[in-house]
C-alpha positions in Angstrom: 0.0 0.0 0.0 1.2 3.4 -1.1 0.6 7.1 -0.9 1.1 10.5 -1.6 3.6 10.8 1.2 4.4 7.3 2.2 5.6 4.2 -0.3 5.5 0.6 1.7 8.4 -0.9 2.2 9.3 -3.6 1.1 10.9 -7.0 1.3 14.4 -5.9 1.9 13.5 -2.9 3.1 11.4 -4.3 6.2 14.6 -6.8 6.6 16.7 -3.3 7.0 14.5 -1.8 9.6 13.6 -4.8 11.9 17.9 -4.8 11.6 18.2 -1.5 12.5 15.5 -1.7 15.6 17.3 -4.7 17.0 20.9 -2.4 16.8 19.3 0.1 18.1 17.2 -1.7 21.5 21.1 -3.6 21.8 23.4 -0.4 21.7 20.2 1.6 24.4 20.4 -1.7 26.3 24.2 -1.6 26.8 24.0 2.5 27.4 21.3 1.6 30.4 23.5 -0.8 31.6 26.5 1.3 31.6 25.0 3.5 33.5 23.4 1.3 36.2 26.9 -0.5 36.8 28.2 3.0 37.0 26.0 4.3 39.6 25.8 0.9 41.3 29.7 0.6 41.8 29.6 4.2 43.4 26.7 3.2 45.5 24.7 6.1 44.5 21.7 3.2 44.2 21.9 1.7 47.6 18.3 2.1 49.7 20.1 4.0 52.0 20.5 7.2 50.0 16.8 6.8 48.7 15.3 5.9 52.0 15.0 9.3 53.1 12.3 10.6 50.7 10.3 7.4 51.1 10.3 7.2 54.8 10.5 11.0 56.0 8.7 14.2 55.2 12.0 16.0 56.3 13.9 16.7 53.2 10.4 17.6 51.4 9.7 20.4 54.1 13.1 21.3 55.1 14.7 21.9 51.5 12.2 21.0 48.7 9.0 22.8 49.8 11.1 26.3 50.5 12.8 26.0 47.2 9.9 24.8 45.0 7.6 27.6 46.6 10.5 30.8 45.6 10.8 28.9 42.1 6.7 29.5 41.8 7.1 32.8 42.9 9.7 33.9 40.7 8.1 32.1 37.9 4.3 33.9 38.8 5.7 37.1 39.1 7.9 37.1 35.5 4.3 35.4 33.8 2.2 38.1 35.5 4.3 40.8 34.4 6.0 39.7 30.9 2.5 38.2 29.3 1.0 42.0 29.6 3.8 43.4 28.8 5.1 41.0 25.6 1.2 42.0 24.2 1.4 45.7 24.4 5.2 45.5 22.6 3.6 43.0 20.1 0.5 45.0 19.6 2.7 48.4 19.4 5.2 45.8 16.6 1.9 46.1 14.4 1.4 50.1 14.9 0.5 52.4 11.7 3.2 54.5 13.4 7.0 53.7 12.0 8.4 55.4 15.0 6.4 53.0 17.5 7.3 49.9 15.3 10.8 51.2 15.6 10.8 51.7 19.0 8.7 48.3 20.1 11.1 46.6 17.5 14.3 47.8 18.7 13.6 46.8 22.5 12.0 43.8 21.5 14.8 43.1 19.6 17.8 44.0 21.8 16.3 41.4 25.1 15.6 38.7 23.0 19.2 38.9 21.9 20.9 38.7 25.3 21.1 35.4 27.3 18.4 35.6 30.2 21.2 34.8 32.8 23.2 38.0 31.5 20.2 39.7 32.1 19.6 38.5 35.5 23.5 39.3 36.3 23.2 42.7 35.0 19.9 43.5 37.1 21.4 41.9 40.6 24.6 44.5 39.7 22.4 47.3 39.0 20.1 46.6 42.1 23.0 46.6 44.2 24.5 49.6 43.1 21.6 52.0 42.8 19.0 50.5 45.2 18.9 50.2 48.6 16.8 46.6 48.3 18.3 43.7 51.0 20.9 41.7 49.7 18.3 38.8 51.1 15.4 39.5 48.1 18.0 40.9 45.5 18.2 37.8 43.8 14.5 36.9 44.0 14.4 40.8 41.9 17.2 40.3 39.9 15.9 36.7 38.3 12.0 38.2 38.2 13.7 40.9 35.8 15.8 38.8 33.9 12.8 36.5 33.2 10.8 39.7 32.6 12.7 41.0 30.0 13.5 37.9 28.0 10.5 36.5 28.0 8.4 40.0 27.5 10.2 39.7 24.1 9.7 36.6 23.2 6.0 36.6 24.1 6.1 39.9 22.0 7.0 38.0 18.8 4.4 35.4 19.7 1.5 38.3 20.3 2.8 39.6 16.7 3.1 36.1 14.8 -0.5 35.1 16.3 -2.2 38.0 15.0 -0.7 38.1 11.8 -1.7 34.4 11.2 -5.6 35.8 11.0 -6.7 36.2 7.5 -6.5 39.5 5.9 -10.2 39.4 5.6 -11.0 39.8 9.1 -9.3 42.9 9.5 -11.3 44.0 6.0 -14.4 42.8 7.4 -14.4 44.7 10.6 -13.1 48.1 8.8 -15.9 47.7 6.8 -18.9 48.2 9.4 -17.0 50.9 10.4 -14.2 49.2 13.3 -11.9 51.5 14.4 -8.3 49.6 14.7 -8.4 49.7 18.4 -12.1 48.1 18.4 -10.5 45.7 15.7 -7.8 44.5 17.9 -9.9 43.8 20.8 -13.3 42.4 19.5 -12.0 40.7 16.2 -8.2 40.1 16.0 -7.5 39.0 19.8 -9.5 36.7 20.5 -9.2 34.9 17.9 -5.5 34.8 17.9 -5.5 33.5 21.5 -5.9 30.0 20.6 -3.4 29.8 17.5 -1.0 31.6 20.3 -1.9 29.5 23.2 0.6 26.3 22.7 4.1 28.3 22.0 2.5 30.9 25.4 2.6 27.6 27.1 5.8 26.7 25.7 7.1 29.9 26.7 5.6 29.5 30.7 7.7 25.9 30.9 10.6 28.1 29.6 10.3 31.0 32.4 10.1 27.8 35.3 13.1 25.8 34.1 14.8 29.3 33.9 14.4 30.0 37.7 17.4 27.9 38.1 19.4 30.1 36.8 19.1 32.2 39.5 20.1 29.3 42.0 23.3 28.8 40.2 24.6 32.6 39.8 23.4 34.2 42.1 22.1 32.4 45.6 18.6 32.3 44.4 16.6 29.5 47.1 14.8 28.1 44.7 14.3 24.5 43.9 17.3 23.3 42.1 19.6 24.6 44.7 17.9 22.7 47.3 20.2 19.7 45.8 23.8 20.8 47.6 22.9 21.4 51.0 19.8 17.9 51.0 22.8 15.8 49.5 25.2 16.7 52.1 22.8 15.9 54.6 22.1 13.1 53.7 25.1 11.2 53.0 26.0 12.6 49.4 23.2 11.2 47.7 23.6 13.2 44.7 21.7 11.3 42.4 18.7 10.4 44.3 18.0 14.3 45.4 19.1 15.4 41.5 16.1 12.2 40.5 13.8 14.0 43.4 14.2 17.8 42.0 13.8 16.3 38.3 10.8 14.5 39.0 9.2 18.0 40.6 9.9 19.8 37.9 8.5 17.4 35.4 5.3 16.7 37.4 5.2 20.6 37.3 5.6 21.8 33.9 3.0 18.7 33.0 0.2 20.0 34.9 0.8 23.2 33.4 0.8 22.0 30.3 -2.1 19.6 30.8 -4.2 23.0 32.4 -3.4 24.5 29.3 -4.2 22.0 26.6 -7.7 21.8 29.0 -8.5 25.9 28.2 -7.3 25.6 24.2 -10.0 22.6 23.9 -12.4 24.5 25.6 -11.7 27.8 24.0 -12.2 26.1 20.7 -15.6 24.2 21.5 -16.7 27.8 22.9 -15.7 29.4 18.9 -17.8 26.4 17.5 -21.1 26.7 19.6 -21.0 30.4 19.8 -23.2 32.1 17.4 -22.5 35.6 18.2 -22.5 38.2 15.5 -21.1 41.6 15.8 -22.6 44.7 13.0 -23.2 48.2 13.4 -25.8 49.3 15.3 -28.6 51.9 13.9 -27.4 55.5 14.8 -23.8 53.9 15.3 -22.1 51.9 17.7 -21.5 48.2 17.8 -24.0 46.0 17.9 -23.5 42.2 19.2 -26.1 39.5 18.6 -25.5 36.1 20.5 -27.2 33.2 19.6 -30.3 33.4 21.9 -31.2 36.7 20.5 -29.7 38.8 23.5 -28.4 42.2 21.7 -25.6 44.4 23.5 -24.4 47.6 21.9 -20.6 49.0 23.0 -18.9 52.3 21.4 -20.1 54.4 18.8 -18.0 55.3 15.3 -18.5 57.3 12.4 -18.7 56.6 8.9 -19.2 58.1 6.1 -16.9 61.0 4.1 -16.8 63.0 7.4 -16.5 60.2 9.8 -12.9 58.7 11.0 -13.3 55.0 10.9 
């Protein structure tokens, strides 16, 4: 069986791949063995080094808990503040105006270019030498910016390449019951953009959390990742097991993000397909929005016409 994309293979050619799968299981199998006799012969897999997160709640609430809870702060705060702020520069990337695209473009341009741990370097400098904040919540500030300003940029080209991706007609459509571009933007362009830009946003949020580590490793930050030297030298050097800990965290994490987000795209799209909302100008101007019951709502008012601005 054939097609377009896809010719079957065929006697030989099956012979070749079952070859290859069988080199391929045998050289994985030899890696994971490798690697076991490795860690075995260093004893980095005896009970004792993995008993303690089995049997006692102390590592989790003496050094997991603390760092996990300043990694989801640092990581809340740079979201709550960059996901605004990447949609204004992304909106203002679109502007009629050259000098606001050249203005939006050039900053957006310049932090996306800079590695975010330069960025958090630079801000804990600058915080120390021109602010008077503690030297105990300078890094906590200096990673927040860091993540802020990378990821406001990144998020801007997101914004831009979402709204773009619309058909040109629905910008056409809207100018012509009379839209102003701000009205556009919000009622047309938006919201339907949100679910095209939803899975790279997401991409973007598992980005600024794995990034929080950064912090831990320049400059002191207590967050998760750093919980690993001080539990491991408590517990006997068990590198590996409180490394296996931390990685499972972060995974379990970033997967329930992920799976929270996949949950609002489906349900964002099943509200576009039962939704039968139209919005037209309203008699004597404004906009006019008819839902599918037959409920009416009128927002704004425009002008059209040879002496109206649209």
């Amino acid at each position: 069986m054939s097609s377009v994309l896809y010719d079957a293979p065929g006697t030989r050619a099956k012979r070749r791949n079952i070859g290859y799968t069988v080199l391929f299981l045998a050289v994985l199998a030899l890696v994971v063995w490798w690697v076991y006799d490795g860690l075995n012969s260093k004893g980095q897999l005896d009970w004792v080094k993995w008993e303690p997160f089995f049997t006692s709640s102390q590592p989790y609430a003496t050094y997991l808990w603390p760092g996990l809870q300043n990694t989801l702060i640092a990581a809340t705060l740079a979201l709550v503040i960059a996901l605004p702020l990447g949609a204004v520069f992304g909106i203002a990337r679109l502007s009629d105006h050259r000098s606001v695209r050249a203005v939006a473009g050039t900053v957006v341009e310049f932090f996306r270019a800079i590695p975010v741990l330069i960025l958090m370097l630079f801000a804990n400098a600058a915080y120390a030498d021109f602010t008077d904040i503690s030297s105990d919540v300078r890094p906590l500030y200096a990673v927040v910016t860091g993540l802020v300003l990378y990821n406001a940029s990144v998020l801007a080209e997101i914004v831009r390449a979402g709204i773009q991706s619309l058909p040109r007609g629905q910008t056409d459509a809207a100018k012509a019951i009379g839209m102003r571009k701000g009205q556009t933007m919000r009622h047309v362009l938006l919201p339907q953009s949100v679910t095209a830009m939803l899975p790279a946003i997401v991409s973007q949020m598992v980005v600024i959390v794995k990034d929080t580590a950064l912090g831990g490793a320049m400059l002191s930050f207590n967050e998760l990742l750093s919980s690993v030297r001080p539990m491991s030298a408590n517990y006997g050097a068990n590198t590996i097991a409180c490394f296996t800990v931390v990685a499972v965290i972060f995974v379990s994490l970033n997967f329930a993000l992920t799976s929270a987000a996949g949950w609002l795209e489906r349900k964002l799209r099943r509200g576009k397909k039962s939704t039968g909302a139209v919005v037209h100008a309203a008699p004597g101007g404004g906009l006019e929005t008819v839902g599918p019951a037959g409920g009416v709502s009128t927002e704004g008012d425009f002008k059209s016409g040879p002496g109206g601005g649209g």
